[in-house]
C-alpha positions in Angstrom: -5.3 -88.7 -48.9 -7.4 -85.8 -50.0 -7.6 -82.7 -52.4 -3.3 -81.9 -52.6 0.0 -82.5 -51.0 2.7 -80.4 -51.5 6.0 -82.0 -51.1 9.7 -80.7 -51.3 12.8 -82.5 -51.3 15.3 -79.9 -50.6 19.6 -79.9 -50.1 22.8 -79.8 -52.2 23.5 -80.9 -55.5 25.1 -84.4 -55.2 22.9 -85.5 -52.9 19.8 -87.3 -55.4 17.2 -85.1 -54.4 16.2 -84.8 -58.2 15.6 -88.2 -58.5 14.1 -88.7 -55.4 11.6 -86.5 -56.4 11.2 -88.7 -59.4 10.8 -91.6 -57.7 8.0 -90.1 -55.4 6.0 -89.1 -58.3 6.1 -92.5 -60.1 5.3 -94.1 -56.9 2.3 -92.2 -56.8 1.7 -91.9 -60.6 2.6 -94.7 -61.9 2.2 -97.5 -58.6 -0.9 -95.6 -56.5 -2.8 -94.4 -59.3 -2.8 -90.9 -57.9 -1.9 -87.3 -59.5 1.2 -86.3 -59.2 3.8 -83.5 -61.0 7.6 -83.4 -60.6 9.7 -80.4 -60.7 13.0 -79.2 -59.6 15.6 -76.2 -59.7 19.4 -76.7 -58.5 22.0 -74.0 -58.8 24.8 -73.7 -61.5 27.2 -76.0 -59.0 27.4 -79.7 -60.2 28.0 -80.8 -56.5 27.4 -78.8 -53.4 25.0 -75.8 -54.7 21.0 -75.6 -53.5 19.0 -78.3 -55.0 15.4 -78.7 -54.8 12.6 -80.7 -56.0 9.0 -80.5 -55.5 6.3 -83.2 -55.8 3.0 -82.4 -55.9 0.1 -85.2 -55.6 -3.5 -85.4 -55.7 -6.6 -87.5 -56.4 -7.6 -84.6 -58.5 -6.7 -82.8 -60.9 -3.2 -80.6 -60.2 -3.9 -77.1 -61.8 -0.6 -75.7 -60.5 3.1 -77.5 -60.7 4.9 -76.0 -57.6 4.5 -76.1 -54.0 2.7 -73.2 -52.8 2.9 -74.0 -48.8 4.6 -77.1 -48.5 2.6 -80.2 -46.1 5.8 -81.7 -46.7 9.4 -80.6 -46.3 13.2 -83.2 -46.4 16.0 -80.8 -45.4 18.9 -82.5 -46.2 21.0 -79.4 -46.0 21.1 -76.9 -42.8 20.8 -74.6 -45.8 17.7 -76.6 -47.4 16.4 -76.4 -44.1 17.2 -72.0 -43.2 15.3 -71.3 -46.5 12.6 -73.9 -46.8 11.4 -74.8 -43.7 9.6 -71.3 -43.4 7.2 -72.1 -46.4 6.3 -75.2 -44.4 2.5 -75.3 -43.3 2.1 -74.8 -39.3 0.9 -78.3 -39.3 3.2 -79.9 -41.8 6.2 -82.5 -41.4 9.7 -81.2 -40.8 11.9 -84.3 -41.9 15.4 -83.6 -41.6 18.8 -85.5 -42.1 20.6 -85.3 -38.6 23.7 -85.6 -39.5 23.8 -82.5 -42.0 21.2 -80.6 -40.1 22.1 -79.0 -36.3 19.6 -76.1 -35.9 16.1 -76.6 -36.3 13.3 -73.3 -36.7 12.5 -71.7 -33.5 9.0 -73.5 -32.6 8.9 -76.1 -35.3 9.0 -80.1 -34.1 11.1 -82.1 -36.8 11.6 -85.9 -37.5 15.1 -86.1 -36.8 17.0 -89.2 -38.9 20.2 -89.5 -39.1 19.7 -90.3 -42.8 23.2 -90.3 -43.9 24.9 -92.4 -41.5 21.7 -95.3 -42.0 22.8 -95.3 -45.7 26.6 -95.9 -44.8 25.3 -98.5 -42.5 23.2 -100.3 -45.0 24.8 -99.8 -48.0 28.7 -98.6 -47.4 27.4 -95.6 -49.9 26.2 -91.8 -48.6 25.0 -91.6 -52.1 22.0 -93.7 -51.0 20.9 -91.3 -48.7 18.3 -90.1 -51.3 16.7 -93.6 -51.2 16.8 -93.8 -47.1 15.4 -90.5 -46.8 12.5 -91.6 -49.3 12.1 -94.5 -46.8 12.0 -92.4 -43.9 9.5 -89.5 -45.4 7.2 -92.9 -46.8 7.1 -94.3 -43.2 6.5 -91.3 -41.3 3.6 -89.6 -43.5 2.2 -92.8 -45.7 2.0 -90.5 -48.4 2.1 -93.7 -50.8 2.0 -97.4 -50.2 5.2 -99.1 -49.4 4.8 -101.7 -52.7 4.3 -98.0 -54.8 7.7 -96.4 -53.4 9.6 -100.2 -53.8 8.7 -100.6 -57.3 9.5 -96.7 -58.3 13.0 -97.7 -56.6 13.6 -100.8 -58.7 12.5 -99.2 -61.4 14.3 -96.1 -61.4 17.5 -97.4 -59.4 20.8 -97.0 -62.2 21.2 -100.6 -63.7 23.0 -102.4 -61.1 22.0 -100.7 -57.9 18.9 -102.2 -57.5 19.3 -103.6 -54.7 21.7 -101.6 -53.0 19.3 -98.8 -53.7 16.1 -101.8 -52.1 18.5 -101.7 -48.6 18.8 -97.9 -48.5 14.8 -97.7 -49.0 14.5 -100.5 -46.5 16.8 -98.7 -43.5 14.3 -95.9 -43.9 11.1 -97.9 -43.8 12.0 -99.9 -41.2 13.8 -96.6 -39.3 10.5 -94.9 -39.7 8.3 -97.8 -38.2 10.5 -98.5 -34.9 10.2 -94.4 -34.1 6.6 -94.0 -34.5 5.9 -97.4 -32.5 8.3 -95.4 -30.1 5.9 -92.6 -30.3 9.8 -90.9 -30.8 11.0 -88.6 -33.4 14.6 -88.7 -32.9 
């Protein structure tokens, strides 16, 4: 990886993109040794509002917290995707969550996983799709190493979900690697 990548995790409240974005930055804090800052904004809804948070990492120094032109974008939300995926660099990675998202951006290529049915197959829990979708945005860029984003899980995964939360990161992973060998994105 080199200078900074701009990474935003964006959908509805409920859905664990806060602590997704958490996890991402320890991963690469904490587990890679990298640079990385953690923010995020949601609106006044507890469940179901816009949610939002933005990872930035580097091998240098970060002078500037926010995501400027994202080289990164998760739309878990058709909205998420409508209003973020237009601050998303030409050659950037569209990852979206088929089952929530239908329309894509004229022109733009997306990954298209069906993130939230792959965490009700692996874990019986839609809640997980934060951690699968971590899985899924790890495979397809490599933005950390797969030991960095496992241990941030474990060690940020509520007392007792552990491994639940290990599966959900594992459907993604694993998701991830059997499309790219495909050469597929869908």
């Amino acid at each position: 990886m080199r200078g900074r990548t701009e990474v935003r995790l964006a959908g509805e409240g409920g859905q664990g993109l806060l602590l997704a974005g958490v996890i991402l930055a320890e991963a690469a804090a904490v587990y890679s040794g990298l640079n990385a800052v953690q923010t995020q904004s949601y609106g006044p809804e507890a469940r179901g509002g816009a949610s939002k948070s933005e990872v930035i990492i580097s091998e240098e120094e970060i002078d500037y917290p926010k995501v400027i032109e994202a080289d990164i974008l998760l739309a878990m939300s058709q909205e998420a995707c409508d209003r973020y995926a237009g601050n998303l660099k030409r050659e950037g990675t569209l990852i979206i969550d088929a089952v929530q998202v239908t329309r894509l951006p004229l022109g733009r290529a997306a990954v298209q996983a069906p993130i939230t049915r792959m965490a009700e197959e692996a874990t019986g829990r839609r809640i997980t799709a934060n951690v699968v979708a971590l899985g899924v945005l790890v495979g397809v860029t490599g933005i950390v190493p797969r030991q960095a984003i496992e241990a941030a899980v474990r060690a940020r995964a509520p007392r007792g979900t552990e491994e639940m939360n290990c599966k959900a990161l594992a459907a993604g992973l694993d998701w991830a690697a059997r499309h790219q060998s495909q050469g597929a994105a869908a």
